[in-house]
N, C-alpha and C positions, 0 to 999 in steps of 0.2 A: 191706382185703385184696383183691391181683386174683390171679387166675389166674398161676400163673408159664408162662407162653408169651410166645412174642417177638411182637412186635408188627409184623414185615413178613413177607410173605412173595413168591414167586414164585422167581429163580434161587437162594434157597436152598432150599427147599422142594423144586425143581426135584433138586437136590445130595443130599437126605435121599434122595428117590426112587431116585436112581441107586445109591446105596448100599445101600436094601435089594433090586432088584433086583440085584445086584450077588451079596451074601449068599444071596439066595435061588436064584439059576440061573445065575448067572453071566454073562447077557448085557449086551449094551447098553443103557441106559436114557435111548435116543432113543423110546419110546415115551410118557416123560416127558411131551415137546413136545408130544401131541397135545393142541387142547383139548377140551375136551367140549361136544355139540353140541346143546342143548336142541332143535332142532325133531325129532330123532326119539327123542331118549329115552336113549339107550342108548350109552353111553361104548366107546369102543375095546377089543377085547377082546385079550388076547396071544396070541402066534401059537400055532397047533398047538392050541388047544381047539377040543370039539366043534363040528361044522356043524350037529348036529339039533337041531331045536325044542325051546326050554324055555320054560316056562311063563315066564309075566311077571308081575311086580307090577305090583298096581291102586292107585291112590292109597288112601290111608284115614289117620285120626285116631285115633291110640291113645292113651289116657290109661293111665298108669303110676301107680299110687300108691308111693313111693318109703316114705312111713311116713303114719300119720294128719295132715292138715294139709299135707303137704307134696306134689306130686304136677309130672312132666314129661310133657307132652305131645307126641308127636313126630307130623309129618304124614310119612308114607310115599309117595317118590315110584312114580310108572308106570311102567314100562316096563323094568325090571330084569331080567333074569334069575339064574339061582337062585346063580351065582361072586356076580355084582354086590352080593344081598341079603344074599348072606353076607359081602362087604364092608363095607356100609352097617353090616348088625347088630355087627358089630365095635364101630364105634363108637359106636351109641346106647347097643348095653349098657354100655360103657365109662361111656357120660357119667350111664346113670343108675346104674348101680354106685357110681359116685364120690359121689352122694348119698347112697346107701345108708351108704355107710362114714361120712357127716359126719354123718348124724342119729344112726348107733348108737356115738358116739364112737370109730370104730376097732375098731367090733369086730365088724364085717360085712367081711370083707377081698376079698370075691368081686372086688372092681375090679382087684386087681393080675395077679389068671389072666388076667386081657386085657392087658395093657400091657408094652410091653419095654422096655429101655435111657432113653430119653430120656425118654421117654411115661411109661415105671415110675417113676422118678424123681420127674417131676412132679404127677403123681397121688399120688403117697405126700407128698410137700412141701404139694398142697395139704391137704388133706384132714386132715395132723400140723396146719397152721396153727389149721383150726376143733378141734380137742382141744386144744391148745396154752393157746387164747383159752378154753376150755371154753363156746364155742359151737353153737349147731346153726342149722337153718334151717328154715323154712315157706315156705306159697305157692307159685307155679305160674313151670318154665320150660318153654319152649318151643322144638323142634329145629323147622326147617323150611327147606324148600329144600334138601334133603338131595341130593345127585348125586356120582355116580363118574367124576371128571375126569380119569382116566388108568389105565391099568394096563399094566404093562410086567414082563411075566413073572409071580414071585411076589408083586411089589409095587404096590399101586395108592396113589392119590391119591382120600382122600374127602372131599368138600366141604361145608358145613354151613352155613346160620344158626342163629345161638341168641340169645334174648332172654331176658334175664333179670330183666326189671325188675318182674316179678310176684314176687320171691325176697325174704323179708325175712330179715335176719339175728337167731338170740332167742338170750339168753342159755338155757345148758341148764340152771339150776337152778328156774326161775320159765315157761318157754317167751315170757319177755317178748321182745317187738323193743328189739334192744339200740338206746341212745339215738342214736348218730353211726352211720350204716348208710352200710355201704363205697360208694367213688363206682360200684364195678362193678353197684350195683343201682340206679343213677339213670340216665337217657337225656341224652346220647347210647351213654354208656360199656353200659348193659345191652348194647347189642343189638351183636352182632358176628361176623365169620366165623370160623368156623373150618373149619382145616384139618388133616384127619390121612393120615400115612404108612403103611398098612399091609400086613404082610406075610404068607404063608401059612407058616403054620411046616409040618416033615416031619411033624409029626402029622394036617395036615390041617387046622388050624383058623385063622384071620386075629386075626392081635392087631394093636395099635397100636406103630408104633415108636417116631413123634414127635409130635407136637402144636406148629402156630403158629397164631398168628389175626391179622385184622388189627381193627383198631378204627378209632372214628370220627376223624377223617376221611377214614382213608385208603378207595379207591374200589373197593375190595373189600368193607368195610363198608356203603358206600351201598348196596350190591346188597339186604342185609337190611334195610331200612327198608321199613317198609309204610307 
């Protein structure tokens, strides 16, 4: 079983961008194009937001327990401020929601309030797959290198590793590790980027539009190898 995301990214991803900027304020989504600039931290912001001082994120290691046995730990980058975080948190909560829903068979749905169109889709596809197989999951994944590499009006680009080769797949009757464990929990295939589309809805809160990532080999993947 892998993830249903495409496996390249960059002008299409680039294409998702413009189209939720697009939905959401109607401008240009040449701020797509910017990349994002690790020596200060702190990704491009869209025009006409405040100029006063906002606090910043400090790095830190949050352990999430998703259910007993099973837990995501996300490392939290620096240098954020409070748009950016609330970008970011879009999508962890997203990613650990979407555990939530596989360990409680479908019946934890809190993942879907975060995801729209493409994103909602595939989140619900994966997620039906482990109910489907009447599987669950344990063990430890891991979000890091997390950064906001664009934003262009209501829409930004957030940028992720994720490893997941500490995940075993158990069947849900016995919580055994089912015998053949998908290639997505073996290395190279665990560890890979991701990347998500996301939007400020008029209520004020960022959901997920789309979801791609790239995997090994491609040189977007390298970046998440430690």
């Amino acid at each position: 079983m892998s993830r249903p995301v495409v496996s390249v990214i960059g002008m299409r991803m680039r294409a998702v961008l413009a189209a939720v900027a697009l939905l959401g304020t109607g401008c240009s989504a040449a701020g797509a194009e910017r990349p994002f600039n690790p020596a200060d931290g702190v990704a491009s912001t869209a025009a006409g937001s405040s100029a006063r001082p906002q606090a910043l994120s400090t790095p830190g290691v949050q352990n999430v327990e998703v259910a007993p046995g099973m837990t995501v730990s996300i490392e939290s980058p620096a240098g954020l401020d409070s748009a950016q975080q609330a970008m970011v948190k879009a999508f962890t909560d997203g990613y650990v929601e979407s555990w939530k829903a596989v360990v409680t068979q479908g019946k934890d749905t809190a993942y879907l309030a975060g995801v729209e169109d493409q994103a909602g889709r595939e989140a619900y596809t994966w997620v039906s797959g482990f109910v489907n197989r009447q599987e669950s999951a344990t063990g430890l994944a891991k979000v890091y290198a997390v950064r906001v590499a664009s934003v262009t009006g209501d829409g930004a680009e957030v940028n992720a590793c994720v490893d997941e080769s500490g995940v075993r797949v158990t069947e849900v009757d016995d919580g055994r590790p089912i015998a053949s464990q998908p290639p997505w929990t073996r290395q190279p295939a665990s560890v890979y980027m991701q990347v998500a589309a996301v939007r400020k809805g008029d209520d004020g809160v960022w959901r997920v539009k789309a979801y791609m990532h790239a995997s090994y080999p491609h040189e977007r993947a390298k970046e998440c190898r430690r």
